[in-house]
MARROPA-727460 format. One record per residue (C-alpha): x, y, z. Coordinates in steps of 0.1 Angstrom, whole numbers, padded with zeros to 4 digits, always signed. Layout:
BEGIN
XYZ ...
//
This chain:
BEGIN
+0244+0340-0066 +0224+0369-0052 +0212+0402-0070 +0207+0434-0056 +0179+0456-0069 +0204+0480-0085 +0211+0462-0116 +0195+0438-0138 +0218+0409-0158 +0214+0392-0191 +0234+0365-0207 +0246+0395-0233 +0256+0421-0212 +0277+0401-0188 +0312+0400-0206 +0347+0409-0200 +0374+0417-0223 +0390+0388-0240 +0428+0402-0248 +0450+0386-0221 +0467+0409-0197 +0502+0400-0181 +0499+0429-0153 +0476+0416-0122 +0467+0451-0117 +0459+0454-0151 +0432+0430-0148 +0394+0443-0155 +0374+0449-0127 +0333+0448-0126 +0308+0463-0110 +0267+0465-0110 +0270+0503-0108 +0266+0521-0148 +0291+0544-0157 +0284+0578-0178 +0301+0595-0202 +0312+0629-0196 +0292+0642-0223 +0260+0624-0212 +0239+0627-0186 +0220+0593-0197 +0235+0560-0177 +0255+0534-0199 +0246+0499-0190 +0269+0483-0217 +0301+0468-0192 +0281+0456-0167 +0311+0422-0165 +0309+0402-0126 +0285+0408-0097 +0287+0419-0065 +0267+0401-0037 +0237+0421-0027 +0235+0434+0004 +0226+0416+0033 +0183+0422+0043 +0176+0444+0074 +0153+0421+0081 +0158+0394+0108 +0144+0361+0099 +0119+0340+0118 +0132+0319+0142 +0130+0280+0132 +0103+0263+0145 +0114+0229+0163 +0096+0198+0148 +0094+0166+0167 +0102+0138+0147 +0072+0116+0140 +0080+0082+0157 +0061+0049+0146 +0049+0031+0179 +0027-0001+0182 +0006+0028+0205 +0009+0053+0180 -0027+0051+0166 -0038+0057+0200 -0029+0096+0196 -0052+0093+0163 -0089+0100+0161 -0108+0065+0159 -0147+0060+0157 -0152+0025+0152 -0135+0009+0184 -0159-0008+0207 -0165-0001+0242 -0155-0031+0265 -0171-0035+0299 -0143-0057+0309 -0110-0037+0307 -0092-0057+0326 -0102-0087+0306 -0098-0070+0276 -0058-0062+0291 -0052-0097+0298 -0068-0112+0265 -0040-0081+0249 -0012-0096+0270 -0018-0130+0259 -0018-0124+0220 +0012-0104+0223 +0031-0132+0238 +0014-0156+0206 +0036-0157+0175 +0029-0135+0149 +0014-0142+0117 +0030-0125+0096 +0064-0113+0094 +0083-0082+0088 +0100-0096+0054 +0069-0105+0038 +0054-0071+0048 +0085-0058+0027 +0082-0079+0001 +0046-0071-0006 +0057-0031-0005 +0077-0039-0032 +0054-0055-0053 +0032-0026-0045 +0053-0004-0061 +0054-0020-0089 +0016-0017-0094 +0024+0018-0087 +0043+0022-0116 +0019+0004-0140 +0044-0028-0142 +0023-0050-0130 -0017-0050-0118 -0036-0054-0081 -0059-0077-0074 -0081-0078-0044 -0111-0096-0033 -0130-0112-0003 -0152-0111+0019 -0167-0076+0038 -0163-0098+0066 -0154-0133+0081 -0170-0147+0102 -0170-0178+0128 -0196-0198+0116 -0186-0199+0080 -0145-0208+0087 -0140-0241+0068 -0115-0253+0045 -0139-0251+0014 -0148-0220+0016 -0110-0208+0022 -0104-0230-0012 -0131-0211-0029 -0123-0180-0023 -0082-0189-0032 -0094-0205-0060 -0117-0178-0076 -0088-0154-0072 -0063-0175-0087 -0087-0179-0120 -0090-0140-0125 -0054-0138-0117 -0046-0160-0145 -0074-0142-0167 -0055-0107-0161 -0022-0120-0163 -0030-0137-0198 -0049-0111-0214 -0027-0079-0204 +0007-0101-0204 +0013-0080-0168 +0020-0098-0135 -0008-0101-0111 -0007-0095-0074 -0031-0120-0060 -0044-0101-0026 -0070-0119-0004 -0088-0100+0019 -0089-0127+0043 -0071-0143+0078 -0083-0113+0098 -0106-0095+0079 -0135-0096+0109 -0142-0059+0119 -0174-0044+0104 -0174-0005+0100 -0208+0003+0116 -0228+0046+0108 -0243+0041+0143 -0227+0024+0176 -0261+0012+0184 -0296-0005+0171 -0328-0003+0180 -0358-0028+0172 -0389-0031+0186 -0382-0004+0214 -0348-0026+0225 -0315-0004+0218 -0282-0026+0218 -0244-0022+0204 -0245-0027+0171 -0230-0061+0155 -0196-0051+0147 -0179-0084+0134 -0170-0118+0146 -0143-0105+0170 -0160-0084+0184 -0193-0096+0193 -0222-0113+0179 -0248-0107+0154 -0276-0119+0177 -0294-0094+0189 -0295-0097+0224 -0274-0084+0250 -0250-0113+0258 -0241-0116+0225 -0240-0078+0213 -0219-0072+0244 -0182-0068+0232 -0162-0102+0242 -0122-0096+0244 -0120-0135+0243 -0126-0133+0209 -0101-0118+0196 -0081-0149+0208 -0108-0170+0185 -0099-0145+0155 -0062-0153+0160 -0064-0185+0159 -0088-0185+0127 -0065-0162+0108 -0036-0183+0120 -0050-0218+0105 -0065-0196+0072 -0028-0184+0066 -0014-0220+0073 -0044-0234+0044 -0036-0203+0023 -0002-0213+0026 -0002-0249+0015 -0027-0243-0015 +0000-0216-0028 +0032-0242-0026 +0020-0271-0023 +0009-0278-0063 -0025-0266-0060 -0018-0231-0078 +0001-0255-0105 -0004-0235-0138 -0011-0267-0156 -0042-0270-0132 -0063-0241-0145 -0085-0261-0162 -0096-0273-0130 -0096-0241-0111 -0139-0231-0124 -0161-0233-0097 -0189-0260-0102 -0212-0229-0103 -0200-0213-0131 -0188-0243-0151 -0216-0247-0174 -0223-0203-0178 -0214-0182-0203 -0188-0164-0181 -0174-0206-0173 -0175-0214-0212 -0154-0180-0218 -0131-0191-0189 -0127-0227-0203 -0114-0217-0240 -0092-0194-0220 -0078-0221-0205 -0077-0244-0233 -0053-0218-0248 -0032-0216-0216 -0030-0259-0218 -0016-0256-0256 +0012-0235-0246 +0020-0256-0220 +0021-0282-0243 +0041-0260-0267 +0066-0252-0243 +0068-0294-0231 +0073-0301-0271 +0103-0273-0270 +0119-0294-0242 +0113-0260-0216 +0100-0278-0180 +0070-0268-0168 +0081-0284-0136 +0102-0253-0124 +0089-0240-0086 +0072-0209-0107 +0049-0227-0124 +0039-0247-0092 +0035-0224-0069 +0019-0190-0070 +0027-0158-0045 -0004-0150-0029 -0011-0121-0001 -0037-0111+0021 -0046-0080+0040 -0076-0063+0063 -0090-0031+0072 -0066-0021+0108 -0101-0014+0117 -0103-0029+0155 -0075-0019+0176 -0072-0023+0208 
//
């Protein structure tokens, strides 16, 4: 309710008189205006009962300003400052090579998008903890199944390390299958008195310096597709397919670190992970349900290179 300036309310001075009248007319009426005695010039403030609205403002208000909705495109970026995108020569190469991969399956879907959000939140709120790690950047000449088990494998053992010593789910995140796009702080290098585009990831171009392969290729971005598209498939099969087993964590130390201090700490985690496993075998609870044989695992990259 709105208050003029003539008057100002508290919770004590806004009352009415409680005796019940029968006579409508008798009814009390209020106002913010005081009354005086006839014997005193001073204002009495004490029956100040309802409100009246205050009066309407002389002044005219602003008109509204229209607001466009803001519309998410698969162009919308394109409106958006970006520094890192390179320079094709071929632009009509570059449009067919676009054409094609947008025709290709996609990798990804829009259900496991939302089902990552949601486990997001989650982190958010401090039920449960991100984990995140990979490479800066992948590349073509190291894609092979080992090192795509390494990396999986390495997260999955500080997964289980978090996970055990908090007692708070893990979100495994791999920043892999399409992680390719290198942020550059100039868009060219110079050596020797030779000035080429700088090496800005596999799908781009290459880290030879010479001009072929420093030249920005749209054909591999079709390469990158594919590589993230077989990662994923790998990624995939190691997450279901008895791999991520929790009663395999003994066997999830890299031969590197087996015989460290940081493998010996790992190993008598692990030991203690094995005897409630056997705990829970001896208390007839399975280990064999499809959560303890499989594990959710995600992955993301920068939205660096867009085309």
């Amino acid at each position: 309710m709105a208050l003029s300036n003539a008057a100002t309310l508290s919770s004590k001075s806004l009352y009415s008189n409680t005796r019940p009248l029968s006579q409508p007319h008798l009814q009390p009426t209020y106002s913010l205006v005081p009354t005086t005695k006839a014997h005193d010039s001073k204002p009495l403030a004490t029956r100040i009962s309802a409100v009246h609205a205050a009066e309407p403002s002389t002044k005219q208000s602003p008109p509204p300003v229209a607001v466009s909705p803001l519309k998410w495109t698969v162009e919308s970026w394109k409106s958006k400052p970006a520094l890192q995108l390179p320079e094709y020569p071929d632009q009509k190469g570059l449009e067919t090579v676009l054409k094609s991969i947008e025709a290709f399956p996609p990798i990804v879907f829009a259900g496991e998008a939302r089902h990552l959000e949601e486990k997001l939140a989650e982190a958010a709120m401090g039920n449960a903890f991100l984990l995140q790690g990979g490479d800066c950047a992948e590349s073509f000449k190291e894609f092979s199944a080992n090192n795509i088990r390494d990396t999986f494998r390495v997260l999955l053992q500080m997964g289980a390390v978090l996970m055990f010593g908090g007692q708070m789910p893990v979100i495994r995140v791999g920043r892999m299958a399409g992680q390719f796009a290198k942020p550059r702080s100039t868009p060219f290098e110079e050596r020797d008195g030779v000035k080429l585009p700088s090496y800005k990831g596999d799908n781009i171009n290459g880290d030879a310096f010479d001009e072929k392969s420093r030249t920005p290729d749209p054909q591999r971005l079709i390469r990158a597709y594919s590589q993230s598209a077989a990662t994923l498939n790998l990624l995939r099969a190691f997450a279901t397919g008895g791999y991520a087993a929790i009663q395999r964590i003994s066997e999830w130390n890299l031969d590197f670190a087996e015989h460290s201090e940081q493998g010996d700490r790992y190993q008598e985690l692990a030991h203690r992970v094995d005897e409630a496993l056997g705990f829970m075998a001896a208390a007839g609870l399975t280990v064999d349900h499809p959560v303890m044989r499989t594990t959710e695992f995600w992955t993301s990259h920068e939205c660096l290179h867009l085309p």
